[in-house]
C-alpha positions in Angstrom: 34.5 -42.4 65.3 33.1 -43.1 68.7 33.1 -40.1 71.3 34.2 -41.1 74.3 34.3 -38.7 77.7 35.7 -40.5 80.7 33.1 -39.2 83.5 33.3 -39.7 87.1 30.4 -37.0 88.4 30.8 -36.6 92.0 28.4 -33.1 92.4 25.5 -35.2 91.0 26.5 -37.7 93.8 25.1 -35.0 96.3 22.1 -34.7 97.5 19.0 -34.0 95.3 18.4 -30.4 96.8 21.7 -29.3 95.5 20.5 -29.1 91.3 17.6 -30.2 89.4 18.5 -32.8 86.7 17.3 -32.2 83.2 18.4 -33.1 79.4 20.1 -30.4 77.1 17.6 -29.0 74.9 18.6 -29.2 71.6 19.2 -26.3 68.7 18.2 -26.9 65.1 21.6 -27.0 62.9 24.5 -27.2 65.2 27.9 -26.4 63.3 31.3 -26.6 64.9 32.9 -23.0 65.1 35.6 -23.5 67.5 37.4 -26.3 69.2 40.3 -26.1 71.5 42.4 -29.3 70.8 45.0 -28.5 73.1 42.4 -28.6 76.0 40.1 -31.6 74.8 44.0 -33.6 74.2 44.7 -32.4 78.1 40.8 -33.4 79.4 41.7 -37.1 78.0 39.3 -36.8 75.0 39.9 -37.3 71.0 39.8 -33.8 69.5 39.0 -35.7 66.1 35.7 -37.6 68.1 34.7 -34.0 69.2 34.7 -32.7 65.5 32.2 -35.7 64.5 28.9 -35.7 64.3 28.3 -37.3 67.4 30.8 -34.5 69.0 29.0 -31.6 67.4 25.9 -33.2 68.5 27.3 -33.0 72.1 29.2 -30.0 72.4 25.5 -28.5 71.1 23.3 -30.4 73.9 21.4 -32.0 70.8 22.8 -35.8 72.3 24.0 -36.8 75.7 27.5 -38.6 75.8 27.8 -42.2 77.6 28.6 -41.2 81.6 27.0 -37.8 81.5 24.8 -36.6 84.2 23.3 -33.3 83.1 21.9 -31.0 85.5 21.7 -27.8 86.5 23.3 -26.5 89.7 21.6 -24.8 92.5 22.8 -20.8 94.1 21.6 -17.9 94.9 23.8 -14.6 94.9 24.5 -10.8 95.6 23.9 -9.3 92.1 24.6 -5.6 92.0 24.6 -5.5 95.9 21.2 -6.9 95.7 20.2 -10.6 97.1 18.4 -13.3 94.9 17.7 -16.4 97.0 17.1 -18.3 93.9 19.2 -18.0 91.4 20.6 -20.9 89.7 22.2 -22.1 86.3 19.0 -20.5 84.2 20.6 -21.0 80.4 23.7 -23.9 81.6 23.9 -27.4 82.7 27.1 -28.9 83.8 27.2 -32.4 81.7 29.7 -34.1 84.1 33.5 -34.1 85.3 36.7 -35.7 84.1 40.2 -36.3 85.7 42.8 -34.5 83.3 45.6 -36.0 82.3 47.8 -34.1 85.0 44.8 -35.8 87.7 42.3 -32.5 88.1 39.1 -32.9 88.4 37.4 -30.4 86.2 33.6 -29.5 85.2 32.7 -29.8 81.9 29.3 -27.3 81.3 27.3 -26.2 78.1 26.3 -22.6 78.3 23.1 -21.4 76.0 21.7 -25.1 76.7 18.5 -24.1 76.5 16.0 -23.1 79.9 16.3 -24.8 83.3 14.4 -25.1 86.5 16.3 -22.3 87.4 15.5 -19.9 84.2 14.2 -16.1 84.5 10.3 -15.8 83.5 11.1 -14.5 79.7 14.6 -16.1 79.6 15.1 -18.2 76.4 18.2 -20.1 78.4 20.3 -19.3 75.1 23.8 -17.4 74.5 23.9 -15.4 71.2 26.8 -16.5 69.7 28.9 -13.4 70.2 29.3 -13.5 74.1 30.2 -17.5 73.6 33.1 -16.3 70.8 34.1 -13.7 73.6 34.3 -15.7 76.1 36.4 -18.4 74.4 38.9 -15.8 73.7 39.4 -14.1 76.5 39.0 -16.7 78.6 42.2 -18.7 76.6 43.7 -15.0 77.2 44.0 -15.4 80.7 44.9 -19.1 80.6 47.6 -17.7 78.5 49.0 -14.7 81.1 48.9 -17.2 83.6 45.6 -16.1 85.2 43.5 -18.5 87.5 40.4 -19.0 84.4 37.9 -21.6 83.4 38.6 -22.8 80.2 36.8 -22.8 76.7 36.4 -26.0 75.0 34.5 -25.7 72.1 31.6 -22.8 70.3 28.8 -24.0 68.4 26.2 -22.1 66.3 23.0 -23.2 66.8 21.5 -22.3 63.5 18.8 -20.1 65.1 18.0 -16.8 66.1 17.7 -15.3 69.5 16.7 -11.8 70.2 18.5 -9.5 72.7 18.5 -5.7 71.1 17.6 -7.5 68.4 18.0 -11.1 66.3 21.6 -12.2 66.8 23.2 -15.7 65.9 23.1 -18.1 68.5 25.5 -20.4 70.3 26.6 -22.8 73.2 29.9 -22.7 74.6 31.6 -25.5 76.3 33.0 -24.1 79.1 36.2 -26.1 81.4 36.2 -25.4 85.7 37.8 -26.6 88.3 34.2 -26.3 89.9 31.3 -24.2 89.7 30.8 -23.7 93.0 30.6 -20.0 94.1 29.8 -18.1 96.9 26.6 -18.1 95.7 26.2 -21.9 96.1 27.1 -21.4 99.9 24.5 -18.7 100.3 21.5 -21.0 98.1 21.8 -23.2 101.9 22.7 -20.7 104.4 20.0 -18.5 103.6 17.6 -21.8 104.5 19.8 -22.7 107.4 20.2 -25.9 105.9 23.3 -26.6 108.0 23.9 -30.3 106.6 23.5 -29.1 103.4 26.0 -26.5 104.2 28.1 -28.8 105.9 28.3 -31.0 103.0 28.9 -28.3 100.8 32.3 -27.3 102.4 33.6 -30.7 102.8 33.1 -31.0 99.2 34.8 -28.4 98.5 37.6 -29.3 100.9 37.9 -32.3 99.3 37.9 -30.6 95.4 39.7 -27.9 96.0 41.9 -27.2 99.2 42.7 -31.4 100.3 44.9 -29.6 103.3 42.1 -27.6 104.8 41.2 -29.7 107.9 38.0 -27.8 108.3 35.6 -24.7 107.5 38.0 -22.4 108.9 41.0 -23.4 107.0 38.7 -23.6 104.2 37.5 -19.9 104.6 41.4 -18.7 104.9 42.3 -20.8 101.5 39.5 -19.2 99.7 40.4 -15.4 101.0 44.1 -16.0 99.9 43.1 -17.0 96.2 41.0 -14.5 96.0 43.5 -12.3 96.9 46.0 -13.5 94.9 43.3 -13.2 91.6 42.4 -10.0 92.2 45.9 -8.8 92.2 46.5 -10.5 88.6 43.9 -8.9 87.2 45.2 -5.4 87.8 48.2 -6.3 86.8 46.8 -6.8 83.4 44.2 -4.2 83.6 41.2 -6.6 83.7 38.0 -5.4 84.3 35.6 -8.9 85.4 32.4 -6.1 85.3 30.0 -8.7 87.5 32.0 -9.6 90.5 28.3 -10.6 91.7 28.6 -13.1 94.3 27.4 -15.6 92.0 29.9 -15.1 89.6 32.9 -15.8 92.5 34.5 -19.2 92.3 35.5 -20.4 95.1 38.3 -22.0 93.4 40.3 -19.2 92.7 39.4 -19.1 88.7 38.3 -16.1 87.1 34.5 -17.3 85.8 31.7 -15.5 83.6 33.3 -13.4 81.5 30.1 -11.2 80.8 30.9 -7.7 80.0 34.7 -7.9 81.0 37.9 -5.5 79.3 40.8 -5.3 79.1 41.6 -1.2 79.5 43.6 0.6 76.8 44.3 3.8 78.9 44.4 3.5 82.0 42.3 5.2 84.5 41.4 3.7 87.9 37.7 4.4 87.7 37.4 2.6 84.1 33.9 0.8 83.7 33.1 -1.0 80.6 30.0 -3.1 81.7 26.4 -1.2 80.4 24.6 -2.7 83.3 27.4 -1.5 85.7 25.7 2.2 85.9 26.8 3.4 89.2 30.7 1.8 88.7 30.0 -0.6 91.8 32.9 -2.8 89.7 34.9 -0.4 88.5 38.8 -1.3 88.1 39.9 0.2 91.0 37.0 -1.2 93.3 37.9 -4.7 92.2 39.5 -5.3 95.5 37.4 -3.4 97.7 34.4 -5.8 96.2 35.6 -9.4 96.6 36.5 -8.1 100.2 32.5 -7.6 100.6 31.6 -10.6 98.5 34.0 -12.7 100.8 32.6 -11.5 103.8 29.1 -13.0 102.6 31.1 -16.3 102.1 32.5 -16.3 106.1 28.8 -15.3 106.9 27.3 -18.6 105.4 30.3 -20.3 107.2 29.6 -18.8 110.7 27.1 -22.2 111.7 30.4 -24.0 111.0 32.8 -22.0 112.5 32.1 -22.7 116.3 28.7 -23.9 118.4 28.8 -20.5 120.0 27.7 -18.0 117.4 29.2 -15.0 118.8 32.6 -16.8 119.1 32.3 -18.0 114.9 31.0 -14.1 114.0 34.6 -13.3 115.7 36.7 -16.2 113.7 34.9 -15.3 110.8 36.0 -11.2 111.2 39.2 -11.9 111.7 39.8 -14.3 108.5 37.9 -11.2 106.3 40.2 -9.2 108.0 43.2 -10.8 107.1 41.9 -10.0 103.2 43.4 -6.5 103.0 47.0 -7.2 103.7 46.9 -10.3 101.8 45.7 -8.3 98.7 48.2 -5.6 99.4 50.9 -8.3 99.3 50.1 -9.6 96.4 49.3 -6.2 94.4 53.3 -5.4 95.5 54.1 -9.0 94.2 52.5 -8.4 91.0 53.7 -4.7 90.2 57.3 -5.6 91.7 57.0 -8.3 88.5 56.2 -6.0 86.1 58.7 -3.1 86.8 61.0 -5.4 86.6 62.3 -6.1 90.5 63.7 -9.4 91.5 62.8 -8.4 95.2 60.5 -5.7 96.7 62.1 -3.5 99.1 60.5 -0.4 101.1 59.4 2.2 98.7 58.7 0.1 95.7 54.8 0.0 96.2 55.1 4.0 96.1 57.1 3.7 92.3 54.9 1.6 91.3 51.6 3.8 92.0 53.2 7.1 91.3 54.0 5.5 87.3 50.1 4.8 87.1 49.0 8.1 88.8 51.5 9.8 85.5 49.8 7.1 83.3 46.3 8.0 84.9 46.7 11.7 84.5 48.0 11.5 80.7 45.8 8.4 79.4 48.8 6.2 78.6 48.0 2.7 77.6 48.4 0.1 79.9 49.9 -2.4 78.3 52.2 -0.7 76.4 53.4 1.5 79.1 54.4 -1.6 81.0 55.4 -3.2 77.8 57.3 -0.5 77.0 59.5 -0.8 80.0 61.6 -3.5 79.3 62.7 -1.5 75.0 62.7 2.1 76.1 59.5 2.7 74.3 57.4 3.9 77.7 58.0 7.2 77.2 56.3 7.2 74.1 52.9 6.9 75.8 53.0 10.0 77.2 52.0 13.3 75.7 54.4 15.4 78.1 57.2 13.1 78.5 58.5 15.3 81.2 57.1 13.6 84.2 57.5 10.3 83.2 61.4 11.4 82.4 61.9 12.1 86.0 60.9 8.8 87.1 62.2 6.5 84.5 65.4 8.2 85.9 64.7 6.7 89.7 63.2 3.5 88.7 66.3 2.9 86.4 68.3 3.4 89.5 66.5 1.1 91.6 66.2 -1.5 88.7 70.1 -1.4 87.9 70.8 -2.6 92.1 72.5 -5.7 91.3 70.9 -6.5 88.3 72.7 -6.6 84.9 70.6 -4.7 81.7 69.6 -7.8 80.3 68.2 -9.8 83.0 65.8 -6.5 84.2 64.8 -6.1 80.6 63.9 -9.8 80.8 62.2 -10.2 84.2 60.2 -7.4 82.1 59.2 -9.1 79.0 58.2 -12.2 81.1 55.7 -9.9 83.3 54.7 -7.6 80.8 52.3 -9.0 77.7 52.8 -7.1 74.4 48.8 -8.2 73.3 45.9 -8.3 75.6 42.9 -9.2 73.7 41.8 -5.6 73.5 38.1 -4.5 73.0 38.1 -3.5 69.7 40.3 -6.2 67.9 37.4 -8.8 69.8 34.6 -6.8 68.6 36.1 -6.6 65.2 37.1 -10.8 65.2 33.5 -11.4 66.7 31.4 -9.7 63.8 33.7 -10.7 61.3 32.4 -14.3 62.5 29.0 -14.0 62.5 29.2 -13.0 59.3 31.3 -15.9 58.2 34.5 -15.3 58.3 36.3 -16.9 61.1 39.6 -15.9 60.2 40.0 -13.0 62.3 39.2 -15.1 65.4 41.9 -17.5 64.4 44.1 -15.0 64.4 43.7 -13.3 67.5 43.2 -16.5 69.1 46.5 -17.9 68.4 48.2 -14.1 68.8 46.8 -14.2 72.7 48.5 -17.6 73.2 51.7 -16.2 73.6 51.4 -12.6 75.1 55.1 -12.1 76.2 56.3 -13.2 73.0 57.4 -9.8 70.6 55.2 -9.9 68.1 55.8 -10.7 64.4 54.9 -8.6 61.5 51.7 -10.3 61.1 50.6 -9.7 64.9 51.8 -6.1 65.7 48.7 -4.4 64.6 46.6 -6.5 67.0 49.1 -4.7 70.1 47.7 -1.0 69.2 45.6 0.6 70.7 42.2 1.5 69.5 41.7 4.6 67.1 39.2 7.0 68.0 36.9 5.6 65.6 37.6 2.1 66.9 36.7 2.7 70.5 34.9 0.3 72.7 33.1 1.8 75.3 30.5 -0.6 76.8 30.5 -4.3 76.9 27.5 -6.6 77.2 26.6 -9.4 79.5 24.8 -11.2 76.3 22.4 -13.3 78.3 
């Protein structure tokens, strides 16, 4: 069976300084560990082709496909509030793009390829197999809760070692974008003051991403209200990204690199999972408060674009940044409003909403099945003194029953609120039952995660409860 990827590569049609081209390098005994069907069916190529030797071969970088371009893409970044002017894609290469069957352009990339150009001194450009597992499932998570994500294709094991703390499996992961471009790509020119390059750069992206952006302005105020908009999903599902470096923010919208993310079991505001996050710099509450910096450094590398005078673009550029706050605050009220429940948000709601997660905060409830719990009468249950949460069930049943019959609140609830979240512990648990074998687990979870809002069956309850004590999660690692 022939593989064939339909590619039409309009990045590598830009100019040379933008990536360095370079082949794949290839691993010693690739072997197929997961394939999404669903997504290859949806990117126009034969799942079946994929799962052939010639597939394997390119879903592992061992063979590139007919129309591929490999290469490896070009930023810099804010890592940790710290700049890199040369960054880079030091362990990926993006193979190429396809138009989807619904006409998207999206990337198609190979993570653990191997080093690049752009790799660390030391870097083996390779992903253990672990973080490329994680990555597919949490990233299908998202997808799943209706959260702007790249996409995972396909895990391969490379049949060889890599060392991090120690020798671990590896693998590549074929990861699905809408682009790759980031803030960081914007910086990789400004900080030259290569103003074409720049200038190319956000006409690109006008033309991938926002068609009805007639310049860099509108361009700037499309990217500020996705951003927005993505931040306030993810904590409505208590996500923690844990490297909202500015390399690691898509301009698209999409949630990219999941590194050391979570997905919090009690809430607290100031949860960090991420052991290289030591100070909390991306903790979940600061989520907001971070892409509001990180955009800022985007309307900075925009500023030669924005007007000839450069005191007049520093001024358009302030006032789109500060536009951010309100935007996110709208959108946070959107999001919460959804998941108590509320066809419309009136004055006051914002103030039910934070006053359940300050009782939720101060007694360790779990977050998802607080919220899950909402729409059955099983909230309370999260709570160790039931009191406090007694006295505002009673006003947020009130507000909830304002022209709104029982059964359509309880399912406005069930449609905002997910019963499973890929929690920390059942991905741990899936992940080292796979390197040792057994791929079962990952199944499992993976097809659990596909319908969150869905009550789950017999089979999947035990993958909605929280951790035991003894199952606890409490750091998560980048893996590169």
């Amino acid at each position: 069976m022939t593989l064939q990827i339909p590619f039409d590569n309009s990045y590598a049609r830009l100019p040379e300084r933008f990536y360095v081209r370079q082949p794949p390098v290839p691993v010693a005994r690739p072997e197929l560990v997961l394939l999404n069907r669903v997504l290859a069916t949806d990117l126009g190529i034969d799942p079946a082709a994929l799962q052939s030797d010639e597939g394997i071969a390119v879903l592992s970088g061992n063979a590139v496909a007919m129309g591929s371009e490999p290469l490896a893409q070009a930023y810099s970044g804010h890592q940790f509030g710290g700049f890199s002017p040369v960054l880079g894609d030091g362990r990926a290469l993006l193979l190429g793009e396809v138009m989807d069957r619904r006409g998207r352009r999206r990337d198609i990339q190979l993570k653990g390829s191997g080093r690049t150009a752009f790799s660390r001194p030391g870097s083996d450009g390779r992903s253990p197999l672990g973080p490329a597992i994680r990555e597919f499932i949490v990233s299908e998570a998202m997808h799943a809760l209706g959260i702007p994500t790249t996409r995972s294709l396909a895990v391969v094991a490379t049949g060889e070692s890599v060392r991090r703390n120690g020798p671990e499996p590896g693998g590549v992961l074929t990861r699905i974008a809408a682009s790759h471009l980031r803030i960081g790509t914007f910086q990789f020119f400004a900080v030259r003051q290569d103003i074409e390059a720049l200038r190319l750069l956000a006409d690109f992206a006008i033309v991938r991403h926002f068609p009805e952006a007639e310049g860099p302005l509108d361009l700037l105020n499309a990217v500020i209200a996705r951003q927005a908009d993505l931040v306030a999903r993810w904590m409505g599902a208590g996500f923690i990204h844990g490297v909202m470096n500015t390399d690691n923010t898509a301009i698209s919208g999409e949630t990219i690199d999941y590194g050391p993310c979570a997905f919090m079991d009690e809430y607290h505001p100031q949860t960090v999972f991420s052991s290289i996050d030591r100070h909390g710099r991306y903790a979940f509450d600061r989520q907001a408060g971070v892409l509001a910096w990180n955009l800022a450094q985007f309307a900075s590398c925009l500023v030669p674009l924005l007007d000839r005078d450069t005191d007049t673009a520093v001024r358009i550029a302030q006032g789109a940044v500060g536009a951010y706050p309100a935007l996110v605050e709208r959108s946070w009220g959107a999001v919460f409003a959804a998941k108590l429940g509320l066809a419309e948000i009136r004055g006051g709601d914002d103030t039910l909403a934070v006053e359940l997660l300050d009782l939720m905060a101060r007694q360790q409830a779990d977050f998802t099945n607080t919220f899950r719990g909402l729409a059955d009468g099983s909230a309370g249950a999260q709570f160790t003194d039931p009191a406090p949460f007694d006295t505002w069930e009673s006003r947020w049943r009130q507000r909830v029953a304002q022209g709104a019959a029982p059964e359509a609140v309880a399912a406005r609830l069930r449609a905002a609120n997910p019963a499973i979240v890929p929690r920390n512990h059942r991905v741990a648990e899936a992940i080292s039952a796979a390197e040792a074998g057994d791929l079962a687990p990952v199944h499992r979870l993976i097809a659990a995660l596909r319908t969150p809002f869905a009550s789950p069956d017999t089979a999947t309850h035990a993958l909605t409860k929280p951790p035991a004590d003894d199952e606890r999660v409490r750091q998560t690692f980048c893996g590169t």
